[in-house]
Backbone and ligand atoms as CSV (ligand in chain L), in Angstrom:
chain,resi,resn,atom,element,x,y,z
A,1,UNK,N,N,0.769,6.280,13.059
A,1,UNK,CA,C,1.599,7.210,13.837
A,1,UNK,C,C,2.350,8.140,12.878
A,2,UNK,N,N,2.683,9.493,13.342
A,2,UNK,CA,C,3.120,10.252,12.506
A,2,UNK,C,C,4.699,9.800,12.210
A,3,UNK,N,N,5.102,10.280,11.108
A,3,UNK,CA,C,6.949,10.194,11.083
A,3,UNK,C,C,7.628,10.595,12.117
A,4,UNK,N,N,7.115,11.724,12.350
A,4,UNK,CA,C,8.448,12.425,13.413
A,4,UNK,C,C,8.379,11.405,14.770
A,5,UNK,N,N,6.875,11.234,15.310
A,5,UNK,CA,C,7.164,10.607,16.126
A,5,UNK,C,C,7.641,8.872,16.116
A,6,UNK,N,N,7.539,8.405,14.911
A,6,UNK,CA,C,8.353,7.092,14.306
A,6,UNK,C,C,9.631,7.131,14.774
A,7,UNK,N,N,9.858,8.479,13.891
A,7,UNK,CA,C,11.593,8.592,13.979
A,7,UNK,C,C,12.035,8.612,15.368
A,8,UNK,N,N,11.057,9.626,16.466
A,8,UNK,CA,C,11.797,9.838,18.252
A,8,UNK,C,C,11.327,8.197,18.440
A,9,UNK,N,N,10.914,7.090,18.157
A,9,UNK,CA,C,10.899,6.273,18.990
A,9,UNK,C,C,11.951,5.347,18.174
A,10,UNK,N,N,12.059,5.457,17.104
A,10,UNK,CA,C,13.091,4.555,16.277
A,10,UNK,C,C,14.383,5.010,17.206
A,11,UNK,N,N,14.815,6.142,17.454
A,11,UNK,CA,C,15.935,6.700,18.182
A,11,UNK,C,C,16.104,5.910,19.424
A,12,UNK,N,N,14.526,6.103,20.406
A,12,UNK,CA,C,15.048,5.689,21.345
A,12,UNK,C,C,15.072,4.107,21.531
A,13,UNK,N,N,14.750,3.505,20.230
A,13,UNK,CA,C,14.558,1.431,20.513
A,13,UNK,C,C,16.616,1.273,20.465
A,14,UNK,N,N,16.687,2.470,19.524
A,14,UNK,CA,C,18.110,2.420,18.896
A,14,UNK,C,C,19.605,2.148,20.132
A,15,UNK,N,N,19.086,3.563,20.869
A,15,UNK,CA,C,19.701,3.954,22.091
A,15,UNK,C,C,19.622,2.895,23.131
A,16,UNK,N,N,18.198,2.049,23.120
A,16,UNK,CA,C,17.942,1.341,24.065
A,16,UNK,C,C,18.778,-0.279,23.709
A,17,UNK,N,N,18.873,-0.632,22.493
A,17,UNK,CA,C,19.519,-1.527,21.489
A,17,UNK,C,C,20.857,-1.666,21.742
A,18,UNK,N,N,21.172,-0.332,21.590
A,18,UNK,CA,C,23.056,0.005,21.808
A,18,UNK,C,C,23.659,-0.661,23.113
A,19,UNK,N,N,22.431,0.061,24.590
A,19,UNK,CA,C,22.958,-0.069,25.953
A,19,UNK,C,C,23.029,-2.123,25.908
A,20,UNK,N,N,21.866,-2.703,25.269
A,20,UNK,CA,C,21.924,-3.825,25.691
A,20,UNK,C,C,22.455,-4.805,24.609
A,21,UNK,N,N,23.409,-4.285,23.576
A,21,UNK,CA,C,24.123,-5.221,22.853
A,21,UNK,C,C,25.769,-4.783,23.568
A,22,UNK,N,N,25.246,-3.449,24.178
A,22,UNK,CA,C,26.994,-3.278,25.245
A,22,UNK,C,C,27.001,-4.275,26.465
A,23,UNK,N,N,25.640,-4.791,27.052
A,23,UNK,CA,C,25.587,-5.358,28.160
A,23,UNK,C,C,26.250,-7.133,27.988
A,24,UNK,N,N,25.577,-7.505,26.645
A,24,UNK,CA,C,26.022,-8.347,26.172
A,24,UNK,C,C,27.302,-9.040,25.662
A,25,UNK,N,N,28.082,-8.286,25.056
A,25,UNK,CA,C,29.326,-7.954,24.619
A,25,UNK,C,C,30.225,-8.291,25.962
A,26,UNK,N,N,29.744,-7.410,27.160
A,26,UNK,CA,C,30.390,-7.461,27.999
A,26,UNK,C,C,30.482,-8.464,28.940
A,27,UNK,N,N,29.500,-9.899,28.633
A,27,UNK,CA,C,29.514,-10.950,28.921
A,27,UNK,C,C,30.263,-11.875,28.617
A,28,UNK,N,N,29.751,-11.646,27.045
A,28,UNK,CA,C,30.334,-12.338,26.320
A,28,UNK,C,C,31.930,-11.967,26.294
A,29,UNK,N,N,32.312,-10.923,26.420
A,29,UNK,CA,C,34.002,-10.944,26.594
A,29,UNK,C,C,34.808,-11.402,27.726
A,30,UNK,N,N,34.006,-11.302,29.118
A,30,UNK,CA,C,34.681,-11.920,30.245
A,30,UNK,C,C,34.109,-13.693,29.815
A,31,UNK,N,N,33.481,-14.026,29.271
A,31,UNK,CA,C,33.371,-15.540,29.301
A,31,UNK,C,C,34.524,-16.077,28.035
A,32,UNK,N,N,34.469,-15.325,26.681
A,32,UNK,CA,C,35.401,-16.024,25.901
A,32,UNK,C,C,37.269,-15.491,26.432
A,33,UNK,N,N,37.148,-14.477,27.159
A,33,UNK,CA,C,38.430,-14.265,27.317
A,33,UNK,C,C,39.633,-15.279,26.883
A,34,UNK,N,N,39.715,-16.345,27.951
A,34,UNK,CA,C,40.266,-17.275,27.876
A,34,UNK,C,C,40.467,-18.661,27.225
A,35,UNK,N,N,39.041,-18.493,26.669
A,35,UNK,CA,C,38.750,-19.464,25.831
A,35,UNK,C,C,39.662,-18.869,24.174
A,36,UNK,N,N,39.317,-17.292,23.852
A,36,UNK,CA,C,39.950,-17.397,22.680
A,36,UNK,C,C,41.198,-17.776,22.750
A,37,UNK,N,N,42.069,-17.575,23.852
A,37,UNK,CA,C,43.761,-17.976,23.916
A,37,UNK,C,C,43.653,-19.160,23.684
A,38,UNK,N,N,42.726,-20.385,23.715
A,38,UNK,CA,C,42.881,-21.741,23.754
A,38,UNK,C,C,42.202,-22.290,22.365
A,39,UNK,N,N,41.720,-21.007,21.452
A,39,UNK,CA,C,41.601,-21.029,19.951
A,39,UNK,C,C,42.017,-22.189,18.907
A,40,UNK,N,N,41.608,-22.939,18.616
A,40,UNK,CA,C,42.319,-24.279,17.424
A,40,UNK,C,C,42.298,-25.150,18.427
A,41,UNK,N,N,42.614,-25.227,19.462
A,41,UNK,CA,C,42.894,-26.497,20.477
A,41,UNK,C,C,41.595,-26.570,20.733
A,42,UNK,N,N,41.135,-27.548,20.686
A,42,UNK,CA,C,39.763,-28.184,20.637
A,42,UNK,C,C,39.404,-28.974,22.246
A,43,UNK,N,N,40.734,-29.621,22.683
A,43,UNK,CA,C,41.150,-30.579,23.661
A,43,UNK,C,C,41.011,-29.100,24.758
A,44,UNK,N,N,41.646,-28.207,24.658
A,44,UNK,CA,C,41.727,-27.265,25.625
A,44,UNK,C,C,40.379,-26.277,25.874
A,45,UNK,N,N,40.155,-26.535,24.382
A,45,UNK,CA,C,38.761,-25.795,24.733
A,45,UNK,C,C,37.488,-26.468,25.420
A,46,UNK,N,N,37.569,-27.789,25.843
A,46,UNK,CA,C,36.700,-28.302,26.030
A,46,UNK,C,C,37.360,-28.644,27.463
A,47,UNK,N,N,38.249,-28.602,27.755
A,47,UNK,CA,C,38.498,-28.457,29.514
A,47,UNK,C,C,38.285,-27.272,29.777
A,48,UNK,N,N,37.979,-26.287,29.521
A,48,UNK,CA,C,37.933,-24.749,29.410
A,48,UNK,C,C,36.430,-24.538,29.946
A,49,UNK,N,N,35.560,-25.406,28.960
A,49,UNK,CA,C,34.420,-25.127,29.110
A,49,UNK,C,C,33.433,-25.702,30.783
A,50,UNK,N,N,34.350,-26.976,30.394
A,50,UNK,CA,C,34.048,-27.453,31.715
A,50,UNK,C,C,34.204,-26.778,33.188
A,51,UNK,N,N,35.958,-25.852,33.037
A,51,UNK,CA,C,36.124,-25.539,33.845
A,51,UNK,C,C,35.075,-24.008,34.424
A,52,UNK,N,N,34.219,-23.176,33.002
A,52,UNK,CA,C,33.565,-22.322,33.222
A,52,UNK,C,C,32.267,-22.838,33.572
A,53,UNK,N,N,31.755,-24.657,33.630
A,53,UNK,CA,C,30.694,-24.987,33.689
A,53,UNK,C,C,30.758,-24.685,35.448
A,54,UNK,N,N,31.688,-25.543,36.107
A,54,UNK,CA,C,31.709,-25.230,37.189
A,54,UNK,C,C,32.151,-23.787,37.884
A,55,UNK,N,N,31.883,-22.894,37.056
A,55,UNK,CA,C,32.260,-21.904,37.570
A,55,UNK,C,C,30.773,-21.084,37.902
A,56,UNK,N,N,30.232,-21.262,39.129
A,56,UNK,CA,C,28.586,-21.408,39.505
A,56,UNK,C,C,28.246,-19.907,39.616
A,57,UNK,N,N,28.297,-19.448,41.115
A,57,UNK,CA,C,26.999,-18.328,40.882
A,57,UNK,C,C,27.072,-17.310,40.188
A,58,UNK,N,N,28.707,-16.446,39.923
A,58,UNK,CA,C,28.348,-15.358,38.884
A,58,UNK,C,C,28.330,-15.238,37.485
A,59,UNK,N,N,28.385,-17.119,37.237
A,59,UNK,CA,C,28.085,-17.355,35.646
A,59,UNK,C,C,26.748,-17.317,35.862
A,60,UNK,N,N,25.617,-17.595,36.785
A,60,UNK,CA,C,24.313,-18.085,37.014
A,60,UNK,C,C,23.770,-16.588,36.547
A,61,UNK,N,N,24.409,-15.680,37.231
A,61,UNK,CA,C,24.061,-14.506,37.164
A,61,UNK,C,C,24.222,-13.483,35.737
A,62,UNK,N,N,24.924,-13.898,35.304
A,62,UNK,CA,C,25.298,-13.298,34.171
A,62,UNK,C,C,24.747,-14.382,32.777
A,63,UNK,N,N,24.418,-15.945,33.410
A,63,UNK,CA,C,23.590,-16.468,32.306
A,63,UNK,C,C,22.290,-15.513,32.145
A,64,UNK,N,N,21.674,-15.514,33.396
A,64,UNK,CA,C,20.261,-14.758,33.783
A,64,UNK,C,C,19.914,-13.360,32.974
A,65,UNK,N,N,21.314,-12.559,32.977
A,65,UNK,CA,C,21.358,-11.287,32.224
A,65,UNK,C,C,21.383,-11.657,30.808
A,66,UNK,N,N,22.428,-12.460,30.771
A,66,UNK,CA,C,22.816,-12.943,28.921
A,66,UNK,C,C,21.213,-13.006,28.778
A,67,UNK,N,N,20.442,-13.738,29.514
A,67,UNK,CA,C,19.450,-14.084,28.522
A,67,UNK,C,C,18.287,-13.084,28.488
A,68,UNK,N,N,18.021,-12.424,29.735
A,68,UNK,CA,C,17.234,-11.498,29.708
A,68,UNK,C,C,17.493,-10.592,28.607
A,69,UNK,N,N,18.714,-9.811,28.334
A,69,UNK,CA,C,19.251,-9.099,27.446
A,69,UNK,C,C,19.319,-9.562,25.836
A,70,UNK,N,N,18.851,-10.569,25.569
A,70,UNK,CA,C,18.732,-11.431,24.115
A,70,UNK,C,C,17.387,-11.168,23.668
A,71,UNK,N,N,16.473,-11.447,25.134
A,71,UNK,CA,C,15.283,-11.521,25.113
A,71,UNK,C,C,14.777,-10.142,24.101
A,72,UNK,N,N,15.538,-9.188,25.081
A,72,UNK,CA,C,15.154,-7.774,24.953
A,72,UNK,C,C,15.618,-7.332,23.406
A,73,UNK,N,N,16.839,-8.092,23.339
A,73,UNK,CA,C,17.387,-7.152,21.859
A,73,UNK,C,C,16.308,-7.950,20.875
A,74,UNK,N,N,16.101,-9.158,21.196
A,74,UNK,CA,C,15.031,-9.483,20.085
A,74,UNK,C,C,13.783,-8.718,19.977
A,75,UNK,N,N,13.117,-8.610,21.284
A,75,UNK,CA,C,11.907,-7.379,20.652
A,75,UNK,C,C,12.034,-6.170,20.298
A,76,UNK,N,N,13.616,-5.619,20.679
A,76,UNK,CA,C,13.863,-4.420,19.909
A,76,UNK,C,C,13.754,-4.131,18.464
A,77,UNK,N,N,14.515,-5.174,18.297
A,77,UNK,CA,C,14.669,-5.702,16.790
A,77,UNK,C,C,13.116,-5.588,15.924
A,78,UNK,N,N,12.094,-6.366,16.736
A,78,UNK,CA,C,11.199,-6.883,16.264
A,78,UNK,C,C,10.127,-5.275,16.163
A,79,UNK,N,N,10.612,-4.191,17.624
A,79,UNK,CA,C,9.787,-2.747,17.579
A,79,UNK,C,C,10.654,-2.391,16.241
A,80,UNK,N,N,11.727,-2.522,15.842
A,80,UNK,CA,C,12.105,-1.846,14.845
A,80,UNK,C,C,11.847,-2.133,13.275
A,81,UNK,N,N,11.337,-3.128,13.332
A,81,UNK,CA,C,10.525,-3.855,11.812
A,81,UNK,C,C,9.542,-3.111,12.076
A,82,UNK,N,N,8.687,-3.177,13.164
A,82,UNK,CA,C,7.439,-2.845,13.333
A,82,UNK,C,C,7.085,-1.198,12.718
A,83,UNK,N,N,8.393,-0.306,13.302
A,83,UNK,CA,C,8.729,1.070,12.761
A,83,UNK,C,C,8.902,1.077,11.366
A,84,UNK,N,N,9.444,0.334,10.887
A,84,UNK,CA,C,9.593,0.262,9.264
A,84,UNK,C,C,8.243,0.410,9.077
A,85,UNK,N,N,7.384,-0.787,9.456
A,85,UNK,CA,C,5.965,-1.463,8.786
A,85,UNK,C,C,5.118,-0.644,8.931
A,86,UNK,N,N,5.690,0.491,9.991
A,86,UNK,CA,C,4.395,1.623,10.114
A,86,UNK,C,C,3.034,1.028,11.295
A,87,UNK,N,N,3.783,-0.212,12.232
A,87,UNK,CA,C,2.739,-0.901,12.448
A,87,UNK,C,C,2.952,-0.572,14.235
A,88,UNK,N,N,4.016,0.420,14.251
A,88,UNK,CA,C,4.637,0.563,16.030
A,88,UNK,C,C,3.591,1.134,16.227
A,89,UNK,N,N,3.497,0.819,17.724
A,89,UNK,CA,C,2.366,1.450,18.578
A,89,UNK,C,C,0.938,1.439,18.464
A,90,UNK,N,N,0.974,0.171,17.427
A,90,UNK,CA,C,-0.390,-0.158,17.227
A,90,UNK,C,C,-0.600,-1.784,18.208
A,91,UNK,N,N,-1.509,-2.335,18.941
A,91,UNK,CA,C,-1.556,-3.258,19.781
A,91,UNK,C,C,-1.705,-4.731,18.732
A,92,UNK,N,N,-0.994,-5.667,19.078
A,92,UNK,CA,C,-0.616,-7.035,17.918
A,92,UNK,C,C,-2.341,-7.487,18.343
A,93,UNK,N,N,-2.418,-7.364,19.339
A,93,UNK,CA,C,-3.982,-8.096,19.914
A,93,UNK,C,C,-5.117,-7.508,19.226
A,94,UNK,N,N,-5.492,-6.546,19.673
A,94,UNK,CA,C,-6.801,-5.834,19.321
A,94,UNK,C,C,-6.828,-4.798,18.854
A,95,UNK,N,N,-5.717,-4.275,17.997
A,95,UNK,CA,C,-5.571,-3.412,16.884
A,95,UNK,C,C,-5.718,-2.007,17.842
A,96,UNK,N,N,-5.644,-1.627,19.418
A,96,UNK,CA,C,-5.775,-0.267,19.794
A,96,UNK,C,C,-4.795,0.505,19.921
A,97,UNK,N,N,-4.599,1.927,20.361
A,97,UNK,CA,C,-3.078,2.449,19.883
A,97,UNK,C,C,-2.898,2.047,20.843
A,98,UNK,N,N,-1.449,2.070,21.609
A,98,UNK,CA,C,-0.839,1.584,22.910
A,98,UNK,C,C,-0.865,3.113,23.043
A,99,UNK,N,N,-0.779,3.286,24.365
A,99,UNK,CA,C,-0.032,4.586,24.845
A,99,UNK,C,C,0.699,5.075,24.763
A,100,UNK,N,N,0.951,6.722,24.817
A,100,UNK,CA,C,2.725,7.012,24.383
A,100,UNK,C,C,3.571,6.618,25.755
A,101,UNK,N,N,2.729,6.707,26.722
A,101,UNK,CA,C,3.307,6.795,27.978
A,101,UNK,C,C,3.883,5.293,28.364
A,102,UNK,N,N,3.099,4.145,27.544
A,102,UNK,CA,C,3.536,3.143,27.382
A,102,UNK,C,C,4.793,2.955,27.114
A,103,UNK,N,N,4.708,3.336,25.613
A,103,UNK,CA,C,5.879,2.658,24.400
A,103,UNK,C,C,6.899,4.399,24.673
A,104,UNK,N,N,7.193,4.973,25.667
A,104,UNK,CA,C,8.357,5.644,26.282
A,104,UNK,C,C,9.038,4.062,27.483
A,105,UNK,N,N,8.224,4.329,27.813
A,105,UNK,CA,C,8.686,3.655,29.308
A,105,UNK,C,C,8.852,2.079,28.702
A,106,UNK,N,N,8.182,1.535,27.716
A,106,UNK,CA,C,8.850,-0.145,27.139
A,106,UNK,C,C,8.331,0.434,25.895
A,107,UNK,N,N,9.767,0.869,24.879
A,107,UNK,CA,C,9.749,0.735,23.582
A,107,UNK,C,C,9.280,-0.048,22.653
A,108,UNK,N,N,9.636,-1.229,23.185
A,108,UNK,CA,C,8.842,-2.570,22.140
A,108,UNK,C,C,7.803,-3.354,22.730
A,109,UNK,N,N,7.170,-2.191,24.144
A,109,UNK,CA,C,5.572,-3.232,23.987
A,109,UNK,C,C,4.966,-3.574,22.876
A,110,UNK,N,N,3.914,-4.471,22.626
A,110,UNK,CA,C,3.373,-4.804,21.510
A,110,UNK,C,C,1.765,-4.536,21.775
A,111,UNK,N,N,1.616,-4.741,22.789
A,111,UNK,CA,C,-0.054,-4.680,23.639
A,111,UNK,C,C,-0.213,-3.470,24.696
A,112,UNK,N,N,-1.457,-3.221,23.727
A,112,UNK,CA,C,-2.001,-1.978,24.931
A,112,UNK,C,C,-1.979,-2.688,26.030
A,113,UNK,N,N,-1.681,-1.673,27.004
A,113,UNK,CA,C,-2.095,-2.432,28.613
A,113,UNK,C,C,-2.773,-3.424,29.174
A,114,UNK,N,N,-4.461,-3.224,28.073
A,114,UNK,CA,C,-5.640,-3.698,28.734
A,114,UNK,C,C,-5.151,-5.335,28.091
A,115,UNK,N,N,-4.854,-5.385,26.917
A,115,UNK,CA,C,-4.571,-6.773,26.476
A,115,UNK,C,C,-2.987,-7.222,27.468
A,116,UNK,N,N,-1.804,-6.637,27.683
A,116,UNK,CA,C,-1.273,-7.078,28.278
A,116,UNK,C,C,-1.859,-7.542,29.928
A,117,UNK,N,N,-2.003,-6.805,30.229
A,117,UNK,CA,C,-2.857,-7.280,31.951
A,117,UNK,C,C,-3.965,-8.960,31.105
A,118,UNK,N,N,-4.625,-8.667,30.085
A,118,UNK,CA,C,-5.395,-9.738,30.108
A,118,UNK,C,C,-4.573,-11.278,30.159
A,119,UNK,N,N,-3.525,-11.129,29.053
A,119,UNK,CA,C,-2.513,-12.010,28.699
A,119,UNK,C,C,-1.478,-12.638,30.038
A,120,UNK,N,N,-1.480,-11.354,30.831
A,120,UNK,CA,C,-0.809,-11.785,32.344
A,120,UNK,C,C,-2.058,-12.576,33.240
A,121,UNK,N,N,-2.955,-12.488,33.226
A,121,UNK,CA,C,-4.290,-12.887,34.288
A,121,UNK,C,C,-4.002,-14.299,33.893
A,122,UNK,N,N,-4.275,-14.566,32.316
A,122,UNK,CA,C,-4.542,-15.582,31.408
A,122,UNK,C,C,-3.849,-16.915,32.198
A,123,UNK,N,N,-2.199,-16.637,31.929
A,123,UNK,CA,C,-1.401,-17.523,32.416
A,123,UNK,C,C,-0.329,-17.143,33.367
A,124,UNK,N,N,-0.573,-17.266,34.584
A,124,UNK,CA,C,-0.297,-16.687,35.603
A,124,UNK,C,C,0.874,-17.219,36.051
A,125,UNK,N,N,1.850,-18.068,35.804
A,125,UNK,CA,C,2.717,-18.825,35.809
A,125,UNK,C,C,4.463,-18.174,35.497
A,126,UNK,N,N,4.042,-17.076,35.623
A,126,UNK,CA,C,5.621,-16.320,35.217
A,126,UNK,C,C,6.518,-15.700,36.907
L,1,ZN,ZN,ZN,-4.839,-4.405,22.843
């Protein structure tokens, strides 16, 4: 792939990186809120935790995001080695280019289409 277009997709894994380490952050700050006030106390922090264990569906919901959003910053991470390596937008499977129309719309696919659809048929269980 050429530089320039390295660089517009390095931008946008970047941009896309930013929104979901803000999404994160913002989890992570309504969950430690209270916990940091209870900082050194070990005894308090651990009734703390309990008390956020039972604290059910919009921790459920925001576990669900926490993790989706980890998921994501990790393959960002991983499109952005890939940009170093010179190796973005090339398919991990069968070496074909991915599409641009692809890797706009999911920055850190790794598989052309045809191998992703194969890989989804494969194990159908998601
Ligand atoms: Zn492929």
């Amino acid at each position: 792939m050429e530089m320039k277009k390295l660089a517009f997709y390095k931008d946008l894994i970047l941009k896309e990186r930013e929104k979901t380490v803000k999404i994160i952050e913002g989890i992570d700050k309504s969950w430690s809120k209270t916990i940091r006030d209870s900082a050194g106390d070990i005894s308090a922090y651990t009734t703390h935790l309990a008390d956020l264990a039972s604290d059910n569906n919009e921790r459920e919901k925001d576990t669900a995001t926490l993790e989706r959003e980890l998921r994501n910053l990790k393959k960002l991470d991983i499109a952005l080695r890939r940009i170093y390596d010179k190796t973005f937008g090339i398919c991990v499977f069968c070496g074909a280019k991915i599409s641009e129309k692809r890797l706009i719309a999911i920055p850190f696919a790794e598989m052309c289409i045809k191998c992703k659809r194969n890989s989804e048929g494969a194990n159908n269980n998601h």
